[in-house]
C-alpha atoms as one frame of an Amber mdcrd trajectory, in Angstrom:
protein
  48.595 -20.722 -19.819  46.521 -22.897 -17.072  45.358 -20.385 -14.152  43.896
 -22.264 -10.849  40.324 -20.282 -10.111  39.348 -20.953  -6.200  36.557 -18.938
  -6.651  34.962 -22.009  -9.528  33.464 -23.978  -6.146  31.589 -21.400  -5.133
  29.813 -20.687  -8.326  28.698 -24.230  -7.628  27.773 -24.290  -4.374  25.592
 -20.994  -4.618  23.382 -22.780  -6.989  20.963 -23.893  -3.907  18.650 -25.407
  -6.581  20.989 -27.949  -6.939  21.203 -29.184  -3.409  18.332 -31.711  -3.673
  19.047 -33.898  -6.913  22.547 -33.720  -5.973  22.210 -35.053  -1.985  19.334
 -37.313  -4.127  21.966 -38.937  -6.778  24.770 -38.633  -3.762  22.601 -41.276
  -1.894  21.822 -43.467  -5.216  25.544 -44.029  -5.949  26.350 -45.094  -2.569
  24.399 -47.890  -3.533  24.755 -47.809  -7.011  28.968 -48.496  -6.504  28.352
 -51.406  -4.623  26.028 -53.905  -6.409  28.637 -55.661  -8.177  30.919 -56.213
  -4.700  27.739 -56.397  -2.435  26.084 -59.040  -4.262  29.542 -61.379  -4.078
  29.913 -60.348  -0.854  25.972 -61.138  -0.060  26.170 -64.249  -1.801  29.672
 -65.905  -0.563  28.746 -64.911   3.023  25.477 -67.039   2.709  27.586 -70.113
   1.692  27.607 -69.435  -2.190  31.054 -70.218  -4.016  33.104 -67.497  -5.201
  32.450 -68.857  -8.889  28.811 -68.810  -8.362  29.113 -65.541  -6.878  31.013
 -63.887  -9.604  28.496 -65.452 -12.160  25.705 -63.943 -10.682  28.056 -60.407
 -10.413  28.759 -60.626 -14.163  25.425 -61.527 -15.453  24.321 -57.787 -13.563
  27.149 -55.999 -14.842  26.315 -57.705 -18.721  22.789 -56.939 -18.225  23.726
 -53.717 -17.145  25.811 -52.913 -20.170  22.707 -54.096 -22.343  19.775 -52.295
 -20.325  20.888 -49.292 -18.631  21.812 -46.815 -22.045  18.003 -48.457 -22.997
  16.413 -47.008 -19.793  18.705 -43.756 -20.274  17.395 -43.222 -23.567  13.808
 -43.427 -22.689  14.567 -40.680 -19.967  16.235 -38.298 -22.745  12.394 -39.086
 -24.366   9.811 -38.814 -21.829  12.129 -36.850 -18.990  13.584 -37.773 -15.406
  10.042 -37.856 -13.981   8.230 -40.219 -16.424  10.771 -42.778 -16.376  13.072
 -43.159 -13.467  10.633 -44.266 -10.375   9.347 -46.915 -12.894  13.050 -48.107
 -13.718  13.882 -47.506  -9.961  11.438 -49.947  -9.000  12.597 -52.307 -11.025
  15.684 -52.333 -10.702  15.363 -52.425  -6.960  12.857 -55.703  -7.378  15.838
 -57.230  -8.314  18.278 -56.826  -5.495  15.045 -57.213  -3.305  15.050 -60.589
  -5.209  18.356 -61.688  -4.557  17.800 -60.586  -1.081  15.099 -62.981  -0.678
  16.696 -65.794  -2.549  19.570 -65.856   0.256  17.259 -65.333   3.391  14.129
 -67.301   2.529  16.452 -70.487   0.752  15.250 -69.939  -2.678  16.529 -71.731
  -5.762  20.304 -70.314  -6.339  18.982 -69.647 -10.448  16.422 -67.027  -9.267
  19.777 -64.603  -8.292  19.978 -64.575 -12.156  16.923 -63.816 -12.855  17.273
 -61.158  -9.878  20.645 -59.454 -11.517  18.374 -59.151 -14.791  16.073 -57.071
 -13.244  18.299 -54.915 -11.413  20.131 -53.785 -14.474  17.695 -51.365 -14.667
  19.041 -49.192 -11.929  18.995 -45.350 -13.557  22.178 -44.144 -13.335  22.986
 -41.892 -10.894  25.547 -39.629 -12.255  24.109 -39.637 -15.453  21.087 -38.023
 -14.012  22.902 -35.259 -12.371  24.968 -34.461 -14.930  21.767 -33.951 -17.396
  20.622 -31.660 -14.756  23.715 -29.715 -14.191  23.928 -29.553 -17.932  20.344
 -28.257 -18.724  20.906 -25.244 -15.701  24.322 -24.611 -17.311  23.207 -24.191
 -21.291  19.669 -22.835 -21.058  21.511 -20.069 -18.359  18.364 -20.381 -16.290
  20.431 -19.194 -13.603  21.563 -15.953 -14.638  24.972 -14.348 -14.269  25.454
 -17.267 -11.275  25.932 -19.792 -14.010  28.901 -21.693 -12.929  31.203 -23.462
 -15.462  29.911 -26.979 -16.458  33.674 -28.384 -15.924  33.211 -26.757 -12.900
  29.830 -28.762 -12.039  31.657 -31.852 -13.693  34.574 -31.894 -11.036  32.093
 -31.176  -8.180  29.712 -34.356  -9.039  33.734 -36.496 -10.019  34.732 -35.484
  -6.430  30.962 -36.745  -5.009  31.727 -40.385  -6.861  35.323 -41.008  -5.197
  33.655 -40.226  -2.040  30.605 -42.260  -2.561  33.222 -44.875  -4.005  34.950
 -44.987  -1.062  32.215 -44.650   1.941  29.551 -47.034  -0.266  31.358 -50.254
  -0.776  33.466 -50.281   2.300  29.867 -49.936   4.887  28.297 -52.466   2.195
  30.951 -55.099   3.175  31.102 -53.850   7.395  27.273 -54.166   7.469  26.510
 -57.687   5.762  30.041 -59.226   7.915  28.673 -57.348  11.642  25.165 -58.565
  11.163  23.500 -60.374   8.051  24.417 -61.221   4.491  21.387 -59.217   3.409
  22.261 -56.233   5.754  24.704 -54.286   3.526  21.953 -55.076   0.904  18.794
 -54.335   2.357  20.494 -51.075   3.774  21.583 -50.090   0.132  17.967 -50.535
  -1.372  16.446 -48.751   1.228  19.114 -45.756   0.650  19.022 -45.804  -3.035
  14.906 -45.178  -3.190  15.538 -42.660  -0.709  17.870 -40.765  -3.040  15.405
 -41.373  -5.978  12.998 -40.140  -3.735  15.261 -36.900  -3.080  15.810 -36.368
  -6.579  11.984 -37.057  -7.474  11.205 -34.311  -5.391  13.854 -31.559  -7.049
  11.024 -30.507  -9.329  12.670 -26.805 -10.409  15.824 -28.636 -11.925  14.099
 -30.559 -14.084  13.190 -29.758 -18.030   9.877 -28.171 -18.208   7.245 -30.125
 -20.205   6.922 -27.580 -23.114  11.078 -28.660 -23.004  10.684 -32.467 -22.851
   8.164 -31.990 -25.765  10.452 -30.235 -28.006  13.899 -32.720 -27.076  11.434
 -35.549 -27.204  10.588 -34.976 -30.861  14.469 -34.556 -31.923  15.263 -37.813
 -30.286  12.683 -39.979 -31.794  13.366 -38.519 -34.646  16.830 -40.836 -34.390
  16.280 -44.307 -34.992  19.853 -44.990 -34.106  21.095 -45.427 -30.528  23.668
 -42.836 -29.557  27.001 -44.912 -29.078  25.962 -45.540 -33.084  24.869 -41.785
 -34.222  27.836 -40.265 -32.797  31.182 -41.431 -33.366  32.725 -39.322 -30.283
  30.042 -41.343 -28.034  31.728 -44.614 -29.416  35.410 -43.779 -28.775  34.428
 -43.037 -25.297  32.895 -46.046 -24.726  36.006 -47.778 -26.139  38.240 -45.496
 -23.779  35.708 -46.424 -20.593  35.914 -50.186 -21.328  39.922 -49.928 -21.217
  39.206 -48.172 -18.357  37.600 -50.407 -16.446  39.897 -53.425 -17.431  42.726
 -51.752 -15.953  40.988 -50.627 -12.842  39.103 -54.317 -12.591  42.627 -55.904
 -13.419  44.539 -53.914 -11.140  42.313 -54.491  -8.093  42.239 -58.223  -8.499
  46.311 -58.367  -8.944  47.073 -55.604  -5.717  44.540 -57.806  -3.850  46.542
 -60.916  -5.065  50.328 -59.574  -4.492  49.373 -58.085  -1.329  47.876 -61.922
  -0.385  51.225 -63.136  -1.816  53.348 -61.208   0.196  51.485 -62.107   3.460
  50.229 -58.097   4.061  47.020 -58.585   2.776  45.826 -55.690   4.336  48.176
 -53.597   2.006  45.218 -53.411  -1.165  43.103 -51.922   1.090  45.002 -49.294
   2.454  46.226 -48.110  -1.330  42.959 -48.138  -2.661  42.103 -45.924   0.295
  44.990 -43.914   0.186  44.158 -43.837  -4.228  40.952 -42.318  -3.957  41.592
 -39.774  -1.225  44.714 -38.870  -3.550  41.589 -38.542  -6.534  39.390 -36.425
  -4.272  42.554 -33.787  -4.141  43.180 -34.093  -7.744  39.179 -33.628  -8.747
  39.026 -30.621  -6.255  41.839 -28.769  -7.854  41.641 -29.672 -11.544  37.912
 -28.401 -10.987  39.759 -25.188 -10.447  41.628 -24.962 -13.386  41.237 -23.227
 -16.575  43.742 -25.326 -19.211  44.753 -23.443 -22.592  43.783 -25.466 -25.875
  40.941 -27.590 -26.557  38.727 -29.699 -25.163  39.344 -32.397 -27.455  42.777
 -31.936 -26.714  42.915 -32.335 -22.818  40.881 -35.408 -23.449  43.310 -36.753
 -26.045  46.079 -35.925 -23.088  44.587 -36.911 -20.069  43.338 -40.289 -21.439
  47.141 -40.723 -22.808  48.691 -39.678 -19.485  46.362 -42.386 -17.194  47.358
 -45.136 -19.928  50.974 -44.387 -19.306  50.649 -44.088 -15.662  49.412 -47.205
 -15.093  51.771 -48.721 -17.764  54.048 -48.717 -14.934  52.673 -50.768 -13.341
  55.136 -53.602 -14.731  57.598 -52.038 -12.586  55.982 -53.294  -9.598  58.640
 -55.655  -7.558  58.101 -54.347  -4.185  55.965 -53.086  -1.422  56.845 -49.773
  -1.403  56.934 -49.612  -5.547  53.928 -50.454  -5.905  51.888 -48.022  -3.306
  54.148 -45.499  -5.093  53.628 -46.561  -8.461  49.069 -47.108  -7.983  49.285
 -43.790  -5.978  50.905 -41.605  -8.240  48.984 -43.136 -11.069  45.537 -42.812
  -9.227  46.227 -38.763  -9.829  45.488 -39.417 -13.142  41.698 -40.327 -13.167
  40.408 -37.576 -12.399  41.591 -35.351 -14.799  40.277 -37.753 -17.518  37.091
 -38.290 -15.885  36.000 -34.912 -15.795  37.475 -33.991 -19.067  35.647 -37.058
 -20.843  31.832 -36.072 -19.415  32.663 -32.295 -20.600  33.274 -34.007 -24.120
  30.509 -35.962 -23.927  28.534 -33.077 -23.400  30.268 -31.429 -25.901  29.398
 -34.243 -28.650  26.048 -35.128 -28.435  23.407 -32.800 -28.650  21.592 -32.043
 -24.862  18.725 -35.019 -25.757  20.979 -37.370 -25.818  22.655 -36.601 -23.468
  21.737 -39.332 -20.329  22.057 -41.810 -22.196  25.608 -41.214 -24.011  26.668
 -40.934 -20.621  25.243 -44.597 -19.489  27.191 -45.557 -22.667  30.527 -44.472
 -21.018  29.219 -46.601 -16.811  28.171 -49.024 -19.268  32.058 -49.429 -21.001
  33.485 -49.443 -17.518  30.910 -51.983 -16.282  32.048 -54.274 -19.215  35.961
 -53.619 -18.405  35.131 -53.942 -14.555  34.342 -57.943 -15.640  36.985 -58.563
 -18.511  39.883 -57.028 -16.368  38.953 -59.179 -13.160  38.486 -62.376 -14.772
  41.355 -62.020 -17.058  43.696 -60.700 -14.716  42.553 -64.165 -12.552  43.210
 -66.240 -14.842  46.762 -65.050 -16.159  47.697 -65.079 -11.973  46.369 -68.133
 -11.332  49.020 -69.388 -14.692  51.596 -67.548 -13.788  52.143 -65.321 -10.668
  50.770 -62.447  -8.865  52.894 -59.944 -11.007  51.389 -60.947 -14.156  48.468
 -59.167 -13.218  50.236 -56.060 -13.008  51.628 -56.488 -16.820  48.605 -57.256
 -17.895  48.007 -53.964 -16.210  50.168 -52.621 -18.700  48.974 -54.302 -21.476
  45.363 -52.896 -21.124  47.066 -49.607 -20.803  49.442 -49.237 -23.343  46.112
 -50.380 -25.857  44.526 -46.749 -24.172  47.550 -44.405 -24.732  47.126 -46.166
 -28.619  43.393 -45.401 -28.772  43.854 -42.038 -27.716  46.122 -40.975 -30.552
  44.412 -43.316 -33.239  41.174 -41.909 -32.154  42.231 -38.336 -32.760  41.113
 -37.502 -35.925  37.239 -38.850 -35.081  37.725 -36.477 -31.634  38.364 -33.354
 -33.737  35.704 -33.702 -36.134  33.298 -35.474 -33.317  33.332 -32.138 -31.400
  32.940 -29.893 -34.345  29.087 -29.193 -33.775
């Protein structure tokens, strides 16, 4: 029988080791959330088309599915502190790049060569996660050790807000003053974070640590979405993910055009991730009978049939009830999937099975958006919302097909 546990924040919060790589990754995903929209937003504002803008948007987020589980994997290796200011450099150079390109007049093809580089952002959550999960099973913290869904929910209640604060001041900065501002101002706040998290020395692995993972994971040839079968499925699961998220965005935005309220998307995306705050506070208090395998299998069912019904969308008011009521339903499988992820893969592997899963909603964030445009652009705004359904029916199908590979997968 579930029992709700208000006491599970606290466990958290008392950990005041964790303050510093947390405000540090806080401050990297407020960035992190918004290359994709900033750099269309950067790009169009400076007289780009929204064709070449997308382009440029989809080469980072293709890049990003390529590089970023690369650059994770060298951090499971060599450890937080020998690899990310490197990467973060990098991957900064990049944006700096397409910065540049739009304020100094540059050739338009350098923005491509600019999205390359910035795939090699470290990612953010990933990073926290490791570190919440290294406190949590070496119990380096005593009898205070909190529960690691516990942790989970606390860093899947920091995205939504990042989520909702990062893109929106993005978008307000570059329109109220440059097409570089929201830019330039996320760089500058994303190697502030690093340098946050850079500075959290007592949460990281110890060297005698790093030296002993570092071994086991070269000792794998294989990356880990191949190793580990459970890493693969929730890749698969993230991509779906993201193609009903990118899918569903680019219809609401459409409909609500269609309609002549186009302010409508906005305010239900706002109103969807304050709704997935809640949720991630209180499921973060919850202790759920049965497995962990099995809440996954569940919860990624339950947001695939949510969203299905989406096809029922005919009105205003359906469809802020219908995307509201469905947005409950992320959190739970959010939270759920990094605890089987942890679960899975063995702890030096860890950073970079979880840049498998941003890297599967990276990919869906660019399938859903472009398909999505294309079947409106055929048909009618609504199409994008049974396409919608389309992408989720195909999750609640791989969650019970996958079954079998979840209950061996977590069997370690």
């Amino acid at each position: 029988m579930s029992r709700l546990d208000p006491r599970a924040y606290k466990a958290v919060l008392a950990v005041k080791r964790a303050y510093r790589f947390d405000i540090g990754t806080f401050l990297m995903r407020l960035f992190q959330y918004t290359t994709t929209i900033g750099t269309i937003t950067m790009l169009t504002l400076a007289g780009a088309s929204a064709f070449e803008a997308t382009t440029v948007s989809s080469v980072l987020a293709g890049a990003t599915f390529a590089v970023a589980p690369q650059v994770s994997r060298q951090i499971d290796r060599r450890g937080q502190d020998a690899v990310v200011p490197f990467a973060t450099v990098v991957g900064l150079s990049g944006f700096v790049l397409m910065a540049c390109v739009v304020q100094l007049g540059l050739p338009f093809w350098l923005n491509y060569a600019g999205a390359l580089l910035g795939s090699f952002l470290p990612s953010a959550p990933a990073l926290a996660r490791a570190r919440w999960a290294f406190l949590v099973e070496t119990r380096c913290l005593g009898e205070s050790t909190p529960m690691l869904k516990s942790t989970y929910a606390f860093e899947g209640i920091l995205e939504d807000i990042a989520f909702m604060v990062g893109p929106a001041a993005s978008i307000a900065i570059a329109a109220a003053t440059v097409p570089i501002g929201g830019m330039a101002v996320g760089v500058v706040v994303y190697a502030l974070g690093a340098v946050v998290l850079m500075s959290s020395k007592d949460t990281a692995p110890d060297k005698a640590y790093i030296a002993e993972r570092s071994e086991r994971v070269n000792s794998g040839k294989r990356s880990a979405l191949l190793a580990y079968p459970m890493v693969f499925v929730l890749f698969v699961v993230m991509v779906l993910v993201g193609c009903i998220y990118g899918a569903f965005d680019t219809s609401a935005i459409s409909y609500s055009e269609s309609i002549g309220v186009p302010v409508l998307a906005s305010a239900v995306f706002a109103i969807e991730s304050v709704f997935s705050v809640v949720m991630s506070t209180l499921f973060g208090m919850v202790r759920l009978p049965g497995s962990i395998g099995r809440q996954f299998v569940v919860f990624t069912a339950l947001f695939g049939l949510m969203y299905s019904l989406l096809a029922f969308v005919g009105s205003p008011m359906s469809f802020v009830a219908i995307a509201c009521i469905a947005g409950l339903s992320y959190a739970p499988l959010l939270i759920t999937a990094n605890v089987v992820c942890e679960s899975a893969v063995p702890e030096e592997n860890l950073t970079e099975a979880m840049s498998w899963m941003n890297s599967g909603v990276s990919v869906g964030m660019v399938v859903g958006p472009v398909s999505a445009g294309a079947l409106i652009d055929a048909m009618a705004p609504l199409a994008g919302f049974d396409l919608c359904t389309a992408f989720s029916l195909a999750l609640v199908a791989v969650a019970f097909l996958t079954i079998p590979i979840v209950r061996k997968g977590l069997h370690r």
